[in-house]
Structure formats: structure tokens, C-alpha cells
N, C-alpha and C positions, 0 to 999 in steps of 0.2 A: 358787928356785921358791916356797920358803915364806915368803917376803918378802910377793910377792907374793899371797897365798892370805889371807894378815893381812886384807889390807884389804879383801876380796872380801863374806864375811859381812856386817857394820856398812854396804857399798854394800847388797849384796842386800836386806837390811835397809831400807834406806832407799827403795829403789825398789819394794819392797812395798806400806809404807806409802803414799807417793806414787800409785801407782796403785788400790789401794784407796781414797785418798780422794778422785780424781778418780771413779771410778764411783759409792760409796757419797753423796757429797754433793751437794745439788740444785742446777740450776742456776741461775744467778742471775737470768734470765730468767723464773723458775717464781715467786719469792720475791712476796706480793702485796703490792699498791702500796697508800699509809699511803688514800688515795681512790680508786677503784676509780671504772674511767670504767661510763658507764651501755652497757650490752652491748645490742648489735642483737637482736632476736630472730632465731633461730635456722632459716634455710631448710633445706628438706632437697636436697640435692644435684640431684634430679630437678626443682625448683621453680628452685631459680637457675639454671640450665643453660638451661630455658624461658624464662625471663624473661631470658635474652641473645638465644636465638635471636631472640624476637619484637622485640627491639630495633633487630637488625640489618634493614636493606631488604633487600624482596624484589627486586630485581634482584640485590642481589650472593651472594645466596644464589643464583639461577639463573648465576651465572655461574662459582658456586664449584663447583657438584653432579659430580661426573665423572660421565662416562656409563657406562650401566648394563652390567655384564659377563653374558657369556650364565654361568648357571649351571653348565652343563656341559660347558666350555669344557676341555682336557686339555691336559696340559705340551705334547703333539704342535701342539696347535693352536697354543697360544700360542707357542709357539719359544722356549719357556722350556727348558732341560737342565738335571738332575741338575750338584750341583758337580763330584763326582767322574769326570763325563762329560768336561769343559771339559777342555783345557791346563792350567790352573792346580791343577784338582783332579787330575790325570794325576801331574805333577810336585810335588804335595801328597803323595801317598800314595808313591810312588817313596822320596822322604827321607824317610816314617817307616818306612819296609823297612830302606832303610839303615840307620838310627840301632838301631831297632830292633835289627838283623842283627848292629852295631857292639858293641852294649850286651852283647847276650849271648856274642860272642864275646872279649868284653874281659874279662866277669863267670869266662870258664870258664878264661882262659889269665892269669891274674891272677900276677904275680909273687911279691906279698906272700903269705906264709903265717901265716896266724895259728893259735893256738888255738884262737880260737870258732870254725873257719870247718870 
């Protein structure tokens, strides 16, 4: 076993390294270029977003719009249910009883006895 245990430091070691310099080092992407191309002036989000919609035809905007939901419209109305109402959410929660049930009755009749335990 302490063969093995030699090499483990000098790996650790190395894979420190490695990983430190993958985060600490910038990417190469970021690094700027020897001529820097001449940059767009800068829209603010609310302005180019506008300036698509109005690009787009108005027809296909009217054929894009869904129609409009009443506001006060209830799960009851829409025939929409709770997940855990469904079969799937019934049979969802069913197996975390189980596992659950499983977990602590495994945790308390545990064969292994240790000292820290």
C-alpha cells in the first residue's frame, strides 16, 4: 500500500498545479489582437430588440401573437392539476416513501459497527 501512496503526492501535486493554471490563466480568446477591428457602437439591449421587431412584417407578427388568456383564469379552469395530483406524481412520491423508509431502515439495522458510529 505504501508503494502506492509514493506516487500519489508528486500526482496531487501536479494536478494542482494543472488546475490552478487552467483557472488563474486568461483565455486565449480575451488576449487583444496586434490590430483591433474598429467596434460597432454599442446598442442597449431595449434598442436592438426594437429594431428587430420593426424589421419583421406585420403579418407575421399577427400570426405569431397567441391569444390573449383571461387573467383570472384557475388551475380548475384550465384543466391544468398539481403534479403530485397526476399518476405520475402519485407513483413519484410512493418511491420516495420507499427509498426513504429503505434508507433509514438500513441506516439503523446496519451490520457494520464502527467506532465513530
Amino acid at each position: 500500500m505504501t508503494r502506492h501512496l509514493r506516487r500519489a503526492r508528486p500526482l496531487a501535486g501536479v494536478l494542482a498545479l494543472l488546475v490552478g493554471l487552467t483557472l488563474v490563466a486568461p483565455p486565449a480568446f480575451a488576449a487583444e489582437a496586434s490590430a483591433p477591428a474598429p467596434a460597432a457602437p454599442a446598442q442597449p439591449l431595449v434598442a436592438a430588440a426594437a429594431a428587430m421587431v420593426e424589421a419583421v412584417p406585420v403579418a407575421t407578427l399577427a400570426q405569431a401573437a397567441p391569444a390573449p388568456k383571461p387573467a383570472t383564469a384557475t388551475a380548475a379552469e384550465t384543466g391544468h392539476k398539481s403534479f403530485f395530483k397526476t399518476t405520475q406524481g402519485a407513483i413519484a412520491l410512493v418511491l420516495m416513501a420507499g427509498t426513504l423508509g429503505y434508507m433509514g431502515y438500513s441506516m439503523s439495522n446496519d451490520r457494520v459497527k464502527s467506532p465513530a458510529r
